[in-house]
DRENTOR-776369 format. One line per 3 residues: number of its first residue (from 1); their letters; for each residue x, y, z negated of C-alpha. Coordinates in nm, 3 decimals, decimal comma, padded with zeros to 5 digits. Layout:
N
NUM) A) X:Y:Z; ...
This chain:
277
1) XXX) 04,290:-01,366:01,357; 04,391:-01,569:01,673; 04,780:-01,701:01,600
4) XXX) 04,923:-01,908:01,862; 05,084:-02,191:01,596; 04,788:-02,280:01,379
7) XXX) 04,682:-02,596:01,205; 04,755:-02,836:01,418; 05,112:-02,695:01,413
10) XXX) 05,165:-02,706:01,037; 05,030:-03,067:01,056; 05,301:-03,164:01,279
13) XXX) 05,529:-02,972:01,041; 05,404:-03,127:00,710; 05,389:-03,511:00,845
16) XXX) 05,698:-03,495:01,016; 05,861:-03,405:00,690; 05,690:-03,638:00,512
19) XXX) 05,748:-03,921:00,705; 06,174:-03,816:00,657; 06,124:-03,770:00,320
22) XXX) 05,977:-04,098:00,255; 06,242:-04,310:00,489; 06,537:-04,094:00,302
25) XXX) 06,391:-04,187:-00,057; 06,318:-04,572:00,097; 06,673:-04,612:00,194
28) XXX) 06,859:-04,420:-00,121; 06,640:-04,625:-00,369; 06,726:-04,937:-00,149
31) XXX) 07,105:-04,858:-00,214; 07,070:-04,798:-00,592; 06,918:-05,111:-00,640
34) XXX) 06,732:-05,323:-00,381; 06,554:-05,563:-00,579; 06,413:-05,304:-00,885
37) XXX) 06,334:-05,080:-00,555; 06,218:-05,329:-00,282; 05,826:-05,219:-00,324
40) XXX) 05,927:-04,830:-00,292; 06,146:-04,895:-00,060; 05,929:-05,087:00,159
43) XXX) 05,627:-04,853:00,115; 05,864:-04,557:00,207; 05,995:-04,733:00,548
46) XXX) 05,616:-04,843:00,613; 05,498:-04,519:00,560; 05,724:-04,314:00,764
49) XXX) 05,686:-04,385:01,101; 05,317:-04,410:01,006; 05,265:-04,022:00,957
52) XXX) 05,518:-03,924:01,137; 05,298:-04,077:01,458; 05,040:-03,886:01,302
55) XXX) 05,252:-03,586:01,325; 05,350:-03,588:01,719; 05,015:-03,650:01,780
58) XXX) 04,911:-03,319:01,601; 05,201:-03,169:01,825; 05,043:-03,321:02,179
61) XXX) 04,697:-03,196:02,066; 04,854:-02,851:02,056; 05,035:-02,891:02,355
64) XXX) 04,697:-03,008:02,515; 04,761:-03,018:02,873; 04,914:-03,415:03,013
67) XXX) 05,211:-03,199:03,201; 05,306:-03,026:02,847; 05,347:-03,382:02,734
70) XXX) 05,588:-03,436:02,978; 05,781:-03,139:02,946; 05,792:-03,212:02,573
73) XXX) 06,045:-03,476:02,634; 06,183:-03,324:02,940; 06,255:-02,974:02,915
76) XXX) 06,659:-03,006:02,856; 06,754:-02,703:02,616; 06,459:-02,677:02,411
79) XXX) 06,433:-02,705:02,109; 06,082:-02,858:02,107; 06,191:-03,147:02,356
82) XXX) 06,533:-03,160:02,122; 06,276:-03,218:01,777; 06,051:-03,481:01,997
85) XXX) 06,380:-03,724:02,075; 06,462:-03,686:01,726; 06,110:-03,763:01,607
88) XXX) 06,062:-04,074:01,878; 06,409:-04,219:01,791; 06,322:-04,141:01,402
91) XXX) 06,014:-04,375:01,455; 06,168:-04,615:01,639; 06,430:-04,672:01,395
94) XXX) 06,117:-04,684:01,099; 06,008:-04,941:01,351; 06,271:-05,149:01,372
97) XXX) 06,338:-05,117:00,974; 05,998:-05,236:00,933; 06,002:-05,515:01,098
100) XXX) 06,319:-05,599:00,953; 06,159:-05,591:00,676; 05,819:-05,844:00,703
103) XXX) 05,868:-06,039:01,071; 06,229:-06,018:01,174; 06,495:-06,218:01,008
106) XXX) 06,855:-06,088:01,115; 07,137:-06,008:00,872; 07,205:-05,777:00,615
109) XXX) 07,475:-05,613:00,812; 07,219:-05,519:01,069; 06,944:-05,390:00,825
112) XXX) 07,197:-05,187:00,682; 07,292:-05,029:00,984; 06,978:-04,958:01,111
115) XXX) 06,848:-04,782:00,777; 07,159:-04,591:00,824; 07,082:-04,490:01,164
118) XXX) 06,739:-04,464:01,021; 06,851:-04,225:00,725; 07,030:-03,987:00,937
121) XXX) 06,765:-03,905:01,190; 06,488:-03,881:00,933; 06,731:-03,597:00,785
124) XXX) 06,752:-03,429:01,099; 06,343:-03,498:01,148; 06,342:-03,317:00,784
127) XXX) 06,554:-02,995:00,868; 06,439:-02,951:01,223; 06,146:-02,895:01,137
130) XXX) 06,254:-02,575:00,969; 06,510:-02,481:01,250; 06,220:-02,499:01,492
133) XXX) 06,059:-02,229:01,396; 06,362:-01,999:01,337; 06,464:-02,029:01,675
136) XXX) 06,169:-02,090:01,880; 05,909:-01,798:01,970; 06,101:-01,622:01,662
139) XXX) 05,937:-01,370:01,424; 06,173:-01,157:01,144; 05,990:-01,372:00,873
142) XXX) 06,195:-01,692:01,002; 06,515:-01,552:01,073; 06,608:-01,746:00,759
145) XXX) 06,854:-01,985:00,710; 06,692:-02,098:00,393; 06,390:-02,186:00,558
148) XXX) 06,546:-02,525:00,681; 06,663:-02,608:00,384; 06,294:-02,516:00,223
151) XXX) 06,144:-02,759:00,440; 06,445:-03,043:00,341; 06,370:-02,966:00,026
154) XXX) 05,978:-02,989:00,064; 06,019:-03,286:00,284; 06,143:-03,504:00,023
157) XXX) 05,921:-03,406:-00,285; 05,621:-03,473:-00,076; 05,769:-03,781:00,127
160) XXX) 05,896:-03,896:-00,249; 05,525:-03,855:-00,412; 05,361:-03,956:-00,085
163) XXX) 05,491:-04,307:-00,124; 05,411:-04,274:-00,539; 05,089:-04,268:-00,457
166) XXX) 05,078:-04,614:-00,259; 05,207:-04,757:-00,566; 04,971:-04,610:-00,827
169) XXX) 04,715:-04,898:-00,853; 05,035:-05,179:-00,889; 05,098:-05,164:-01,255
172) XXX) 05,413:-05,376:-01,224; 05,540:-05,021:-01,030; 05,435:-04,823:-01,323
175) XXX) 05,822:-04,785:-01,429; 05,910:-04,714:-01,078; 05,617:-04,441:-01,029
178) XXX) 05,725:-04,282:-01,358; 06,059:-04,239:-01,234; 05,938:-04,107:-00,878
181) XXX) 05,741:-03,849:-01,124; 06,036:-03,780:-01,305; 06,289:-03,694:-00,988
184) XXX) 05,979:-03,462:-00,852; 06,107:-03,219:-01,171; 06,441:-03,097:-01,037
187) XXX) 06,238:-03,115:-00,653; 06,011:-02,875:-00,735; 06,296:-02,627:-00,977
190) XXX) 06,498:-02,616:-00,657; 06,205:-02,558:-00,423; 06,095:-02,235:-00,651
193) XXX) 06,433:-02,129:-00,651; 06,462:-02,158:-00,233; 06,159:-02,008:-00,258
196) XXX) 06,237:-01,686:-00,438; 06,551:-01,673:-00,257; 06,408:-01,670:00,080
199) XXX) 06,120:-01,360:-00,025; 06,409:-01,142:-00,179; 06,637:-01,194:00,081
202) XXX) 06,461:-01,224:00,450; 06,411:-00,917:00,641; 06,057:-00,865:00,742
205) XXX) 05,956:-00,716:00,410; 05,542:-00,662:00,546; 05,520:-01,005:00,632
208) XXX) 05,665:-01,101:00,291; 05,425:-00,872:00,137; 05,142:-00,992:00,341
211) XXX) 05,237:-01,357:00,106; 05,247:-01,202:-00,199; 04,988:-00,886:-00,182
214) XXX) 04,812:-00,963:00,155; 04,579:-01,149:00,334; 04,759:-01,436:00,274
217) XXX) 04,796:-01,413:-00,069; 04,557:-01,633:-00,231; 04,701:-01,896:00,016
220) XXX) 05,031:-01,859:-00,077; 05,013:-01,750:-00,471; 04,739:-01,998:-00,515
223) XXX) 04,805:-02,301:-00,279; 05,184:-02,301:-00,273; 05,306:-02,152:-00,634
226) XXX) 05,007:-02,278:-00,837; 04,876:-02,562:-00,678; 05,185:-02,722:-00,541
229) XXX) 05,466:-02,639:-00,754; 05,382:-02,485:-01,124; 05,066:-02,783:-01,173
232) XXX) 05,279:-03,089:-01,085; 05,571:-02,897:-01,262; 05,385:-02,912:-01,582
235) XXX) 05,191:-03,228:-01,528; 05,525:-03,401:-01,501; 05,673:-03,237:-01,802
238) XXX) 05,359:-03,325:-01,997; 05,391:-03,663:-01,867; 05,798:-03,728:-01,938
241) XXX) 05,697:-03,625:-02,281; 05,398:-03,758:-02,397; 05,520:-04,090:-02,247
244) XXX) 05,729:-04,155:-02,535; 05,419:-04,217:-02,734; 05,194:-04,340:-02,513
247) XXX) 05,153:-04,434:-02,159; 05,027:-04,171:-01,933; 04,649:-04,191:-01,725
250) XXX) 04,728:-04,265:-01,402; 04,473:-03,958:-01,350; 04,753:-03,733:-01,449
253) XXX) 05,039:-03,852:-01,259; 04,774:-03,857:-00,945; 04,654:-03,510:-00,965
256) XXX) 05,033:-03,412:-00,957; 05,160:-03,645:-00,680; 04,808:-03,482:-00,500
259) XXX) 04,882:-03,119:-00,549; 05,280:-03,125:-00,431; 05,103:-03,274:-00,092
262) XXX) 04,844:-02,960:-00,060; 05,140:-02,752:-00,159; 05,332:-02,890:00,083
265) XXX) 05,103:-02,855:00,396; 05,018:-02,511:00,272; 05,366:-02,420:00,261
268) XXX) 05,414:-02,475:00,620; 05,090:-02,342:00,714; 05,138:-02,024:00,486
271) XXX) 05,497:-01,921:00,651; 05,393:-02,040:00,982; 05,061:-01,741:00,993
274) XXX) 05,288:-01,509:00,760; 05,541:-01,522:01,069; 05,291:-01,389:01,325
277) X) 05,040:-01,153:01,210
């Protein structure tokens, strides 16, 4: 099967959102309560800009050629060079908020503003990377409008559980990881939901049944709905309740924060090859 947005593609996809996620989560936590959150928050901003670098460089490998590199930032009107000038000024802003952070010393006023400026182009890093692919090279299985929204959705869950996972082996987080384990819940309800939404309502009913019955089944049923959603669904509700008794292996809370990841990449992956074969 020879698809023209492959891996490399859903890479670009899946860090870009979880570098948004994580910044969005950094800077909300940070505004709830900045000295209970100042290790989340921290590990959020650190990690954005981090994988979302990652991410654009997964985009230039597909592009390949030095000219399409170029163009990338260039080519006024497209959405691709629109999502890279998001993406740059998204990093430079993680940047800037982490050095804020550790070497810089200016005032709150300023870190404030720049988490702000931060915070709203990691949201638009989050949803473009939905609207990219229901407007560029189009197939009927993204002319969605929920698909943006999926990938919001996604985008925080994973960027959420992504920075979780940085503070697993600091037990004086273990209240703070709990909670990040606890907020996945109603992540993951609403995901299904957008989910199910999106299959019963988009057009391109072979494609959809290429997810469900197809090929791409076992990808889909098994990596998205299983692995990524219903496992860290019930890990987490297994966790919020046998907590009360006893503290939970960090094994368990792992696995989960793990498995929304895969479930996230495979989500992108999944709709991306459901959308052209």
């Amino acid at each position: 099967m020879s698809v023209e947005w492959g891996l490399d593609i859903a890479a670009y996809l899946f860090l870009a959102g979880v570098g948004a996620g994580a910044y969005l989560a950094a800077v909300v936590a940070s505004r709830t309560n900045r000295k209970k959150y100042a290790a989340f928050s921290a590990a959020g901003i650190h990690l954005s800009w981090v994988v979302t670098i990652i991410g654009i460089g997964a985009l230039f490998l597909h592009l390949g050629r030095p000219e399409r590199f170029i163009s990338a930032y260039s080519n006024l009107g497209s959405w691709i060079t629109l999502g890279t000038w998001i993406l740059t000024l998204f990093v430079g802003a993680g940047i800037l908020s982490s050095l804020f952070l550790t070497k810089v010393k200016v005032s709150e006023g300023a870190t404030s503003a720049v988490q702000f400026i931060g915070g709203v182009l990691a949201f638009l890093t989050a949803i473009y990377t939905g609207i990219l692919i229901s407007v560029l090279n189009a197939k009927p299985l993204w002319y969605s409008p929920l698909i943006p929204w999926l990938f919001v959705v996604s985008a925080l869950s994973t960027g959420v559980v992504a920075v979780g996972i940085l503070l697993l082996n600091r037990p004086e987080q273990r209240e703070v990881v709990n909670k990040i384990d606890r907020l996945d819940i109603p992540l993951v309800i609403v995901e299904i939901a957008i989910i199910a939404a999106f299959l019963a309502t988009v057009g391109a009913r072979d494609a959809v049944a290429n997810l469900i019955y197809g090929s791409l089944s076992a990808m889909f049923l098994g990596g998205v709905l299983l692995i990524g959603l219903l496992v860290p669904l019930g890990l987490s509700v297994y966790a919020v309740s046998a907590e009360r008794k006893k503290p939970v292996s960090p094994s368990v809370l792992t696995l989960g924060f793990v498995c929304v990841l895969i479930g996230g990449f495979v989500l992108r992956y999944a709709v991306l090859l459901a959308g052209q074969i």
